[in-house]
C-alpha positions in Angstrom: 98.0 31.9 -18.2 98.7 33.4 -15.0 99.4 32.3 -11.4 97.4 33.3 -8.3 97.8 33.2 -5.4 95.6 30.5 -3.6 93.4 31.5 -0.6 94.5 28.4 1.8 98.5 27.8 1.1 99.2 25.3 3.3 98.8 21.6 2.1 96.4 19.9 4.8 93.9 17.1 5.5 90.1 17.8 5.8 86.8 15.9 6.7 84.2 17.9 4.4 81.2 17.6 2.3 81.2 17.8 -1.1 79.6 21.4 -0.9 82.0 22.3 1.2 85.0 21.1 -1.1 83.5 23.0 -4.3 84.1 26.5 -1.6 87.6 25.2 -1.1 88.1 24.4 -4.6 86.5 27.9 -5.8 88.0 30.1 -3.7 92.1 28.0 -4.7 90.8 28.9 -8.1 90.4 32.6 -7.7 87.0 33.3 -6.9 86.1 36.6 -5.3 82.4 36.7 -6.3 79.3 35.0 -4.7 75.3 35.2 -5.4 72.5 33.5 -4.9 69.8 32.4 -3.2 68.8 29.2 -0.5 67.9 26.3 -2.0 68.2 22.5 -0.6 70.8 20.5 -1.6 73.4 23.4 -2.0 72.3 25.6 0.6 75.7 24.7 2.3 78.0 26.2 -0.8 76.3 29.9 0.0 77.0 29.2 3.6 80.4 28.4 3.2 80.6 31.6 0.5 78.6 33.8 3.3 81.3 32.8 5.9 84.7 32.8 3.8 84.5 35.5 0.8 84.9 38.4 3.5 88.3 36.9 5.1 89.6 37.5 1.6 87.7 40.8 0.3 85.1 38.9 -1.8 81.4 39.7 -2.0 78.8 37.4 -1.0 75.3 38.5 -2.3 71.8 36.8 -1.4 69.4 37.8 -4.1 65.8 37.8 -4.0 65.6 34.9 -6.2 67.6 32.6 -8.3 66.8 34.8 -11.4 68.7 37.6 -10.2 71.7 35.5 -8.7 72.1 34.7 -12.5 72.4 37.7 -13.4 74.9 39.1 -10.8 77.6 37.0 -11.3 77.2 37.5 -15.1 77.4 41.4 -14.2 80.6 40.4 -11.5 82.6 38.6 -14.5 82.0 41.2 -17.0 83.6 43.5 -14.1 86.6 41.4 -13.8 86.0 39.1 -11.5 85.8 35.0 -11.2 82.2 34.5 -10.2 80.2 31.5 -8.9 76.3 30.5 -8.0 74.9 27.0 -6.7 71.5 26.0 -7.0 69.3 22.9 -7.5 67.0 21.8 -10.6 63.9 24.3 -9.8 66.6 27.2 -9.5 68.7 26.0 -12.8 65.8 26.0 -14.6 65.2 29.8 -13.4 68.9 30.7 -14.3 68.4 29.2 -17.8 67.6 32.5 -19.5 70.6 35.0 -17.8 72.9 31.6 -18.4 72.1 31.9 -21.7 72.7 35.8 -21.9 76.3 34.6 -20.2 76.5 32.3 -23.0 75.4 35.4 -25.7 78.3 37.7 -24.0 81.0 35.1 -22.9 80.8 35.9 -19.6 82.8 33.5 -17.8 80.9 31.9 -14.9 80.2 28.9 -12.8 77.3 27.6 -12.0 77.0 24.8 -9.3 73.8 22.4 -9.8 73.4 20.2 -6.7 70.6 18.0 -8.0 67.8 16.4 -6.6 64.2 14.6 -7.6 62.2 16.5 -10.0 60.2 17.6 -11.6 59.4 20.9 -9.8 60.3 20.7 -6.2 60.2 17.4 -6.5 62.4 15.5 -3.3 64.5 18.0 -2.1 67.0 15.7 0.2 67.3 12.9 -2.3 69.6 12.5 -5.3 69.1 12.3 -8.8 70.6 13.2 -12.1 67.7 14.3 -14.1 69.0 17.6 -15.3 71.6 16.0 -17.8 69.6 17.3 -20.5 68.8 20.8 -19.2 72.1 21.4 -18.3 72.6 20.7 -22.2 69.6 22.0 -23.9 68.2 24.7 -21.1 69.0 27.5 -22.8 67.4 28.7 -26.0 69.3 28.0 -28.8 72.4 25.8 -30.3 74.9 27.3 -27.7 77.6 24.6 -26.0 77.9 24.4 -22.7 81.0 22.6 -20.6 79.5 20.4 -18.0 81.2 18.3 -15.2 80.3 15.8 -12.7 82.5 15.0 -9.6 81.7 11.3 -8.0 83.3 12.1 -4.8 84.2 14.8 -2.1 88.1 15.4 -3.5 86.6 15.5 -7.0 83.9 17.9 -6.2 87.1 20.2 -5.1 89.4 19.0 -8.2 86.5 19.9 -11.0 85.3 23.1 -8.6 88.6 24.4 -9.6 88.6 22.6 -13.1 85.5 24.4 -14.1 86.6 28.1 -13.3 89.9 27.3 -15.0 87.7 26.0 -18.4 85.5 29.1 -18.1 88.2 31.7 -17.9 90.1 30.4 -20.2 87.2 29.6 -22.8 85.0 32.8 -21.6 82.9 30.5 -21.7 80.0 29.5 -18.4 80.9 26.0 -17.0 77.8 23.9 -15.2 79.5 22.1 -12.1 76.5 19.3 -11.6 77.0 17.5 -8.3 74.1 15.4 -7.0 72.7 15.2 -3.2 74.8 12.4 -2.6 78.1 14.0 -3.2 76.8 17.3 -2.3 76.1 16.2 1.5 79.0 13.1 1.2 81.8 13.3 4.0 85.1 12.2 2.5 88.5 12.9 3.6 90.5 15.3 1.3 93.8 16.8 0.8 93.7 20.6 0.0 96.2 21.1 -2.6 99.4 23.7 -1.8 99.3 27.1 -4.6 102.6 25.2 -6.2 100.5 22.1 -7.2 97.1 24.2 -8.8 97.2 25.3 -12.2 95.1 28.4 -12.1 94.1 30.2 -16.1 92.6 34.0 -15.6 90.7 35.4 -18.5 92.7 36.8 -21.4 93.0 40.8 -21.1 94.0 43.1 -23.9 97.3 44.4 -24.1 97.8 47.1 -21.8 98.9 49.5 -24.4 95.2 48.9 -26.4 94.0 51.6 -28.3 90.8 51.8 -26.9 89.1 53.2 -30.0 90.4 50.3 -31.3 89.3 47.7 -28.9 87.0 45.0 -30.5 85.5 43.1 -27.6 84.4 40.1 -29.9 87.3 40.0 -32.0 87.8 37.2 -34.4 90.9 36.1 -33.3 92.7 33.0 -34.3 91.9 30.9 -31.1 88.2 32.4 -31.1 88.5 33.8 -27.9 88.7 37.5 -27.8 90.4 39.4 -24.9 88.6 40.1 -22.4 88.4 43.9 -21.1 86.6 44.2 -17.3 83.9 46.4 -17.4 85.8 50.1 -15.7 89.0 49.5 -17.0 89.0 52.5 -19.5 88.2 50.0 -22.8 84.3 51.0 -22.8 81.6 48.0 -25.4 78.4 47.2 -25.6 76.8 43.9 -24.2 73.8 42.8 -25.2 71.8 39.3 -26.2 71.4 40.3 -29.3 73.2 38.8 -32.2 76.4 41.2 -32.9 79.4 42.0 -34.3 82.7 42.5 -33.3 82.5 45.4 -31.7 79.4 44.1 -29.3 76.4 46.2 -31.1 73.6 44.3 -32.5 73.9 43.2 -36.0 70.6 41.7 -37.3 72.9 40.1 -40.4 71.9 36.1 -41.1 75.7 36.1 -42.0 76.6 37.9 -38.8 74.5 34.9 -36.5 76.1 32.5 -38.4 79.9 33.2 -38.0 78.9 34.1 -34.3 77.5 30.6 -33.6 80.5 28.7 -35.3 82.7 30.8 -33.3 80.9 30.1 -30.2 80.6 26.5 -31.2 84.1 26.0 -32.0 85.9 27.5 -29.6 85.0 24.6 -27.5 84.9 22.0 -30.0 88.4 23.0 -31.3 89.7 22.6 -28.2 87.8 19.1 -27.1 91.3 17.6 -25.8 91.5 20.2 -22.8 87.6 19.5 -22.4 86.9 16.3 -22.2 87.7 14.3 -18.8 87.0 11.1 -18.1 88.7 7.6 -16.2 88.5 4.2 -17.5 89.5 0.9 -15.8 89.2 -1.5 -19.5 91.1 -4.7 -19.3 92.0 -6.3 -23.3 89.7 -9.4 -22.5 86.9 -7.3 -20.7 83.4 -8.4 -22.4 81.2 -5.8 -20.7 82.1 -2.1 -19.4 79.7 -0.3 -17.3 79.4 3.4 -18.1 78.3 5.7 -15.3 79.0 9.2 -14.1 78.6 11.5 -10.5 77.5 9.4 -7.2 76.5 6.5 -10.3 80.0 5.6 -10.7 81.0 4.9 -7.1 78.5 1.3 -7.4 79.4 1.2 -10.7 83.1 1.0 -9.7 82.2 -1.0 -6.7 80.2 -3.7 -8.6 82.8 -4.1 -11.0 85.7 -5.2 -8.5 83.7 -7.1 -7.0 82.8 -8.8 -9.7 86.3 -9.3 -11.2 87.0 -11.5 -7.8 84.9 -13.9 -9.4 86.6 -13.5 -12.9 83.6 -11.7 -14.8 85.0 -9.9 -17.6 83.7 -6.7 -17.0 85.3 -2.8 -16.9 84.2 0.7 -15.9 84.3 4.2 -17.6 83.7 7.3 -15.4 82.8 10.2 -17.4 84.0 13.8 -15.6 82.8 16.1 -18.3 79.3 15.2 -19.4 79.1 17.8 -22.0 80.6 18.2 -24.4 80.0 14.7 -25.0 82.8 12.3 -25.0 81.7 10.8 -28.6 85.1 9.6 -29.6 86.1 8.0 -26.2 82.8 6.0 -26.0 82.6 5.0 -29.7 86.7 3.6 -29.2 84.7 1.9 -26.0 82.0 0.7 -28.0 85.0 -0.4 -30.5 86.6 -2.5 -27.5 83.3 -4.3 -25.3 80.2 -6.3 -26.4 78.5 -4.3 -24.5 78.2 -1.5 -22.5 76.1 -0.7 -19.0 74.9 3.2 -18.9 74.2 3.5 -14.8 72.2 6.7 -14.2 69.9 8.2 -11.7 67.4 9.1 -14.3 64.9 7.6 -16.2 67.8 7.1 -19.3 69.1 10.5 -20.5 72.8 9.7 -21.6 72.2 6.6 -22.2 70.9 8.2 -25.9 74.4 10.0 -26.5 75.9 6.7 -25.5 73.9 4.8 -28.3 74.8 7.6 -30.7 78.1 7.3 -30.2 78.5 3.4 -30.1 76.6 3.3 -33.4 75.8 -0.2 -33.4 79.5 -1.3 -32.8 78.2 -2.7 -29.4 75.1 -3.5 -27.2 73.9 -0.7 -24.7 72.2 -0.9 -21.5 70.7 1.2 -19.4 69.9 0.5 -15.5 67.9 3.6 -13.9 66.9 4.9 -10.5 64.8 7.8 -10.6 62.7 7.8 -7.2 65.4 9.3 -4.9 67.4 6.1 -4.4 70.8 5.1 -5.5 71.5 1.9 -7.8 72.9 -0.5 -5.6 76.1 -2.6 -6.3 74.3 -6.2 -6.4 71.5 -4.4 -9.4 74.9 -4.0 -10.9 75.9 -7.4 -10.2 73.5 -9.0 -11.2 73.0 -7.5 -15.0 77.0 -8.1 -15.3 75.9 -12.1 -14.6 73.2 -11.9 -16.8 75.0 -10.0 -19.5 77.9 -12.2 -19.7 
């Protein structure tokens, strides 16, 4: 793990959005790469790339389409560099096929999903969470994906700077999936000093590597190989083909299989460095409301209101949405009656949530999926009528 140095030293106060804050957040983490393409609600994140990448010797790249701003930060990583796109759900769903190439070649990437009303274009200025599941199951394939939701501006920075850490030090592309509301959300934030940010880089072979030796898929014992940047003198192959350690296509039903569980369990070995989440779960608390992104801030709010007037009711904020946090909401199941799932779809993690509980307690879902938030009294008044 290394240090770097962060592109805005000086600790300070800021009124942003939360597009603005995943900028700040990506270029503290290291990011020197930028393409995409214009798209409503993250058009702001390539505008704040467009205007501060140069200052520090970055690229910013619009692309004829979201397609190809897929694939050039896949080609930017393999080069050596911590690369980052932002989109919304029509453009996610056109990166799907290069993010799963990424996925194929353990590109480390970041890609920002600022989501709105679907399907297709759907309502471009109003929120939504409907991608859960494509952020999960997109691609073609078994292949994990990390996935995080920020509920608020200082979040959206915090996570932004999360994800790039998780992808480095995973090789491994991280979905950053912010909603309209937070995306265009004014909060005051403090931006962190270089002393208080943990930055990872990519593992790099040794600098005396052999380079006829060099495997770049080499079974190592953490499952993540060293990293060589493409022009560094150690030449592989890349491809989306199924392949062995050295990176040329192997059409072996052995060779798939170890390649998946490696893929697989690099992430799932590691599920304590993964999984975020925040929980406000009193002993006597009968109810706990389970919500995540711009969800969780009525959540939160219709809880403490609540509690004034003694209801026995809790809340869990989930940051990473994928990989799932199974053994945190089965423990959660363990503790309540019952549990709330509050999202802005028509109920898509609700099912992971009812997996997980397994029975142990009752779950709920309330759903907005027209462009409006779930408001705190909704909330309300399910708590009242659950307990």
């Amino acid at each position: 793990m290394m240090k770097t140095k962060i592109f805005r030293p000086e600790k300070r106060a800021v009124l942003i959005q939360g597009d603005q804050a995943v900028v700040e957040g990506a270029l503290a983490a290291g990011v020197e790469f930028f393409a995409g393409y214009p798209i409503t609600p993250a058009s702001e994140i390539a505008e704040g790339f467009a205007r501060e990448l140069p200052k520090i010797g970055g690229k910013f790249l619009q692309m004829e389409d979201e397609i190809a701003g897929m694939a050039a930060v896949v080609g930017a990583s393999l080069a050596g560099k911590k690369a980052i796109t932002a989109t919304s759900g029509p453009g996610f769903a056109l990166k799907q096929e290069n993010l799963g190439f990424a996925t194929m070649v353990e590109a480390p990437v970041v890609v920002v999903n600022v989501q709105r009303v679907g399907p297709s274009t759907g309502l471009p200025t109003s929120p939504s969470q409907g991608d859960v599941m494509q952020a999960r199951w997109g691609r073609n394939g078994d292949q994990e994906i990390i996935a995080l939701a920020p509920a608020s501006v200082t979040e959206s920075y915090e996570l932004t700077i999360k994800a790039v850490n998780l992808s480095e030090k995973f090789r491994q592309p991280v979905v950053l999936m912010l909603d309209e509301v937070i995306g265009h959300l004014r909060e005051k934030i403090y931006l962190s000093t270089s002393d208080e940010i943990e930055i990872i880089d990519r593992k790099r072979p040794a600098a005396d590597q052999d380079p006829d030796q060099y495997l770049p898929y080499q079974l190592t014992d953490d499952l993540i190989p060293p990293m060589a940047d493409y022009g560094s003198g150690l030449k592989y192959h890349t491809s989306g083909l199924f392949h062995d350690q050295s990176g040329f296509p192997d059409g072996k039903n052995e060779t798939a299989k170890l390649m998946q569980d490696r893929l697989h369990n690099k992430l799932h070995n590691n599920l304590d460095q993964i999984i975020l989440y925040q929980k406000d779960i009193r002993k006597d608390d009968r109810v706990a409301v389970l919500s995540y992104g711009s969800a969780a801030r009525t959540a939160i709010s219709a809880v403490n209101t609540g509690r004034k007037d003694n209801l026995k009711a809790g809340w869990f904020k989930l940051q990473t949405i994928w990989p799932f946090a199974e053994k945190e909401v089965a423990e959660l199941a363990a503790q309540v009656e019952t549990i709330i799932v509050s999202e802005l779809n028509q109920g898509q993690l609700i099912r992971e949530v009812k997996r997980a509980a397994a029975g142990q307690a009752k779950v709920l879902g309330i759903n907005s999926y027209a462009g409006e938030l779930i408001k705190p009294e909704e909330i309300r008044a399910l708590l009242e009528e659950v307990l």
